[in-house]
N, C-alpha and C positions, 0 to 999 in steps of 0.2 A: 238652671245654673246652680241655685241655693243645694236643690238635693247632692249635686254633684260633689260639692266642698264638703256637705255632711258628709257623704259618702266616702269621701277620701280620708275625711277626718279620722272617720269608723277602722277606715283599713290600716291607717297608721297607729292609731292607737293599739290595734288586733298585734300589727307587725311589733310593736315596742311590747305588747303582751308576752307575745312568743317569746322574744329577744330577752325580758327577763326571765321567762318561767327558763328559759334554757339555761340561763346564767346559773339561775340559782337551784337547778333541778342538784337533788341528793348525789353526792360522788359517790361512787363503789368504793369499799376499802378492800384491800387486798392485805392482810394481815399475816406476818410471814416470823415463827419460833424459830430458830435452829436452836435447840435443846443438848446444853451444855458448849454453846460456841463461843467460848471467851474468845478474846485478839489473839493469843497465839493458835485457833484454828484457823483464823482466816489468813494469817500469815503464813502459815507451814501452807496452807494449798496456793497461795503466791507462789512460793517456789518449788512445791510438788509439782505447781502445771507452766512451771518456766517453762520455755522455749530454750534448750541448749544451744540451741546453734546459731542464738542472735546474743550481744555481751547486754544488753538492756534488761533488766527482769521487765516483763511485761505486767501490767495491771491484770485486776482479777474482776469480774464485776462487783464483787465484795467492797475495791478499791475504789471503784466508782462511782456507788450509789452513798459512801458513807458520811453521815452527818455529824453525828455526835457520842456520845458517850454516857449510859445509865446505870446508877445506881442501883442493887439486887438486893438490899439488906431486909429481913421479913422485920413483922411486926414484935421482937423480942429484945431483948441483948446479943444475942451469938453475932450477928452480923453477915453468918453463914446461911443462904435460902435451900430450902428443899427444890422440888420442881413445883407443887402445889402452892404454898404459898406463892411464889415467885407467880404463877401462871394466874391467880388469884386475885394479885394488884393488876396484873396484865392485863386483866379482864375485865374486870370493876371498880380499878382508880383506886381500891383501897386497901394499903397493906396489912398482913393478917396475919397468925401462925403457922409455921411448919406443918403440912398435913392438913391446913386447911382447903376445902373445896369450895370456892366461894360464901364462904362465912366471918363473920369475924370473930375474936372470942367470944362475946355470951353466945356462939351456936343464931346467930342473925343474920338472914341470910341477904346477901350483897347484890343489888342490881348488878346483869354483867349485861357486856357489851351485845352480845346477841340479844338479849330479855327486851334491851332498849333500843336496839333496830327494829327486831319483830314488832315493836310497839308501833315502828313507825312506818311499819309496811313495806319493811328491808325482806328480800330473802335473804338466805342465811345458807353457811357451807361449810364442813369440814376436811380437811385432806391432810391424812397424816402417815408416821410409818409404824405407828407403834398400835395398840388398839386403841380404839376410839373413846374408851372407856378409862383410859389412861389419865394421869394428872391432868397434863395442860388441854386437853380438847373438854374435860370432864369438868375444867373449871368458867370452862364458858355455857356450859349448858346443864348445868348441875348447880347441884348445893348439898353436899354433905360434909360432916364435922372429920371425916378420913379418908382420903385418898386412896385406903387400901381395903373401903367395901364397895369394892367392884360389879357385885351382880347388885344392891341396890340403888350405884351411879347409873348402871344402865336400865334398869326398871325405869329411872327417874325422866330418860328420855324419850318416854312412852307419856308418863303423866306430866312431863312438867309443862306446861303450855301456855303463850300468852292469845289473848282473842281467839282461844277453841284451837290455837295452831301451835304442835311443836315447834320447840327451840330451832330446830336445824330440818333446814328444805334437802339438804344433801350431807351425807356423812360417806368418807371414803376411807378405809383402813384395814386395821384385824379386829379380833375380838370375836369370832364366833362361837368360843367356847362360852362366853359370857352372855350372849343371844339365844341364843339355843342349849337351853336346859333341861336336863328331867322333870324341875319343875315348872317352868316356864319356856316358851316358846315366843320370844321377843319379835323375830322377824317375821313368825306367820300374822304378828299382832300389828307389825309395821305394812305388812301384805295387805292388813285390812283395810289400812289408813291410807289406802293407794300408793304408796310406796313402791316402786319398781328395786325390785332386787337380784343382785349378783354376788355367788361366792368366787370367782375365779377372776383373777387381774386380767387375765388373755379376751374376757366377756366384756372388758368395757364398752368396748364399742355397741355393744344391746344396750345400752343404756341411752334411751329418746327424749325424757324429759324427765321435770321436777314433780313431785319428791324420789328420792333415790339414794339409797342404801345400799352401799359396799363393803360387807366383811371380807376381805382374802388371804387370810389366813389366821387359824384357832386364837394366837394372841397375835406378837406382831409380826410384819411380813417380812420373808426371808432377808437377811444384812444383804446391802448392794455388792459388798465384794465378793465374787461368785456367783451371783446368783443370775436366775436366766432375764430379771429384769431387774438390771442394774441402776437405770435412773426410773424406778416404779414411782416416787412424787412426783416427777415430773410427767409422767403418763396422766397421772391422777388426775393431777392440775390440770392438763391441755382439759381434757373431761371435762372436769369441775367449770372450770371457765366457758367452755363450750354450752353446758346446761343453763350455767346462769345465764350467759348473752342473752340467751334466748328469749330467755321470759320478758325482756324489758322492763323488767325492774332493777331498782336499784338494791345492791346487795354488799353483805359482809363477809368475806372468805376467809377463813385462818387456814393456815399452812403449818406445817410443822415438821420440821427434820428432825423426827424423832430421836431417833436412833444415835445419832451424834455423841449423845449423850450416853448410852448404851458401850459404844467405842472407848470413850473416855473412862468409865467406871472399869473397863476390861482395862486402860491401859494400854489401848490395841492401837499404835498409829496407822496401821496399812487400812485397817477397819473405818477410823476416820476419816481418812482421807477421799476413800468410795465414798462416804455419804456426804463429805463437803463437795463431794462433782456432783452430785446426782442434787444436790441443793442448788449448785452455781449452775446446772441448767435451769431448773423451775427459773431461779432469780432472772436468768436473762430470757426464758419466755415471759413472765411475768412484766417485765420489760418491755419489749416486745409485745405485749398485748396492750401496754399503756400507751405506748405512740398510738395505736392502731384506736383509742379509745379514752381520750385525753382527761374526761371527764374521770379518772379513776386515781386513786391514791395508792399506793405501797408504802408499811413500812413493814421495816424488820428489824428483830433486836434478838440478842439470847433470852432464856430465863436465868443462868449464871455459868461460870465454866463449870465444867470437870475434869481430874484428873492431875491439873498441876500440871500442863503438857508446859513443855520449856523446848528449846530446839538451840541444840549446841550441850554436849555433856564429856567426860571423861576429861574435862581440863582443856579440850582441844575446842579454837575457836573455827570451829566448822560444823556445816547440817548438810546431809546428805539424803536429803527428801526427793528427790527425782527414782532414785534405786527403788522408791515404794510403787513406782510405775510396773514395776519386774512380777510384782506380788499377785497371783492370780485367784487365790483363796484366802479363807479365814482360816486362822492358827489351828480353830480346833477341827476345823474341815481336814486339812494340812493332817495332822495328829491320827485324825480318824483312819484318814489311807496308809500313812508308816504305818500304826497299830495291825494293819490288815496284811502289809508286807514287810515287815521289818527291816529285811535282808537289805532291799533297797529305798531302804529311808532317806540315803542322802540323793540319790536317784532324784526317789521326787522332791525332795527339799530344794534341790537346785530345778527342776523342770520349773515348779513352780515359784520361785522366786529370784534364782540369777545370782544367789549372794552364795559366797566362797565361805567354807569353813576350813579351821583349821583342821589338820589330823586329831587331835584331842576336843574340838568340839563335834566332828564326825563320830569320831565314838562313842559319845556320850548321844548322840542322837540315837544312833542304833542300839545300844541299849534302854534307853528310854524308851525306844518303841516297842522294845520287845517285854516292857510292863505292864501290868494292868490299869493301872491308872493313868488316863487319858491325857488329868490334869495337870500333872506333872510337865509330858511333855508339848500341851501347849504353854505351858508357863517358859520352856525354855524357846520356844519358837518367837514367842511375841519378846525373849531379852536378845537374842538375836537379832534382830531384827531392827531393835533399838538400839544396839550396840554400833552394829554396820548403820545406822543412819544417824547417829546420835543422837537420840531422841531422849529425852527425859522426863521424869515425870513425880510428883511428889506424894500424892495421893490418890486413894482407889473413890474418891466423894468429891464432894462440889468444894470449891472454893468461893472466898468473896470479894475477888478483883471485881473492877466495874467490864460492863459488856458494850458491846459497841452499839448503834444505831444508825440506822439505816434508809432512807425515803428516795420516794421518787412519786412524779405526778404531781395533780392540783392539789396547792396548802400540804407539799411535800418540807417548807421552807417555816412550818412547825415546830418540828424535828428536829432543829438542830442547836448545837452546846450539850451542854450537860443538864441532866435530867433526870427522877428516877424511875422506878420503872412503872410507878403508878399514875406517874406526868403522864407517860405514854398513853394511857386507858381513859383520862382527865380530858386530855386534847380531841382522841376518839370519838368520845362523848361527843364533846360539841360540834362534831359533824356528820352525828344522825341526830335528827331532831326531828 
């Protein structure tokens, strides 16, 4: 009878083992940029993706994961953050200069949030839309004093290494012009490291396990609007996600809607607006993968706006963002095909976006197309555009409104108030340990 009670003792003790090691086993973080998304992008795609035919605007899932609100000011006076700096604190909890790459001024280089996963037996993921070698991915797996030496960000992700293992078990993006050099051949060197690799977004699916490296296309991969893969980070991620399960470990995934930003600095809201859909699917699979896998975190925030986007302009209190649903190209796509047939330039101005011009801006369109200079008339394409929706905008750079934040998942309840953005990386911190 004595061994019996031992015996049971042994198994309840084992069953309270399990019951904590589970408790306290490492959450996955799902770490999620959109790149230059101040509140008015995630407002204009509220009602870019209303529903006309109900009088309710409907939420976004923007609407419904949101927590709080962060501060973006870098480590100076301006109060205006680049993308580096900004991705910099995001990374490693501590705010830095303009252009810095995980440094802080004396050129010292900043634990980042990957350096200290991989420490702790985290894998590690990148998925973005811009190259990989770009600011914000570059300041989690890097460390240089400029943002803009490129081919020695990506050398760095060959050397940089914590325990004999690079920074990132999976990177998903462009940048092969920056891998593949005359003088260096980065991906035959990631070939060696067993790395499985893919140049073409249509090959994901070859892609079986960890480590894995995706360049698909020379820098970043084509803008969603027109292109033949329209929500491509959300592809990525399914991917990305898929690889990591696998392994049963616990891991840190950054996301990045590159491009956002890219839109903003053109100015371009139809441009925008493709890459807030193709974000707002990731987000609600990302969603969707955290029911399914409770033990996991998301957050997301901007690194700061761009652009100065405002919705409501000419004095008239109205925004007319559903009409960018009509929009089937980018401006200078649009441009490239008048330039090629002038004749019927309003032809395709209207096939491709539905919006009525006047007789004098008709002909100002056909003659602009019949110039050489391209830029001209996509500059008149994208004020059109903003005209008929009235969109606004005040600058071609960032600004330094606070950006939103964003949680969902266990110790999602973090994240919320106000913060800055180097709270955000502080709080990270302390749950890879």
């Amino acid at each position: 009878m004595k061994w019996i009670i031992t015996a049971l003792i042994c198994l309840t003790s084992s069953i309270n083992s399990m019951a904590i090691a589970a408790e306290t086993k490492h959450p996955n973080i799902i770490y999620i940029i959109g790149d230059g998304m101040g509140p008015a992008y995630t407002t204009a795609y509220r009602y870019f993706a209303d529903n006309p035919a109900t009088k309710t605007v409907e939420s976004t899932i923007f609407d419904q994961l949101l927590t709080g609100m962060a501060s973006t000011y870098p480590d100076d006076d301006t109060y205006v953050t680049d993308s580096a700096a900004a991705a910099t604190a995001l990374a490693t909890g501590t705010k830095s200069y303009n252009g810095a790459i995980a440094m802080d001024h004396e050129k010292q280089h900043l634990t980042t949030l990957f350096e200290h996963a991989k420490a702790a037996h985290f894998n590690t993921g990148v998925v973005v839309t811009s190259q990989i070698n770009h600011a914000t991915p570059a300041s989690f797996l890097s460390h240089n004093e400029s943002r803009r030496n490129y081919d020695d960000i990506a050398d760095s992700y060959i050397h940089n290494t914590v325990k004999g293992r690079q920074i990132a078990d999976l990177m998903f993006g462009g940048g092969q012009q920056y891998f593949i050099r005359p003088n260096r051949n980065l991906v035959q060197e990631f070939n060696n490291l067993d790395y499985q690799y893919q140049s073409d977004i249509n090959d994901l699916h070859k892609f079986t396990r960890l480590p894995a490296l995706g360049l698909f296309a020379a820098k970043g991969l084509p803008p969603a609007l027109g292109s033949e893969h329209p929500t491509r980070l959300n592809q990525m991620t399914h991917k990305a996600l898929q690889l990591l399960t696998q392994e049963k470990t616990p891991f840190v995934l950054l996301i990045e809607a590159s491009q956002i930003d890219w839109c903003g600095h053109s100015n371009d809201i139809s441009c925008a607006m493709a890459e807030m859909d193709d974000l707002a699917a990731t987000v609600t699979q990302v969603k969707q993968y955290i029911d399914k896998h409770p033990n996991t975190l998301m957050v997301m925030t901007a690194d700061h706006s761009t652009g100065g986007l405002t919705l409501g302009s000419q004095n008239k209190y109205l925004w007319q963002g559903p009409i960018l649903k009509q929009v089937k190209l980018m401006p200078a796509a649009l441009a490239e095909m008048m330039q090629k047939q002038p004749d019927h330039a309003y032809q395709i101005w209207h096939n491709n976006t539905g919006i009525k011009l006047t007789d004098i801006a008709q002909a100002s369109l056909t003659k602009l197309s019949a110039e050489p200079d391209p830029e001209l008339l996509t500059h008149f394409i994208k004020t059109k555009i903003d005209q008929a929706t009235l969109t606004g905008w005040t600058t071609k750079g960032h600004t330094a409104i606070d950006v939103q934040v964003f949680a969902y998942g266990v110790e999602a309840d973090k994240f919320s108030g106000h913060m800055t953005n180097s709270d955000i990386a502080q709080r990270l911190f302390k749950l890879v340990q």
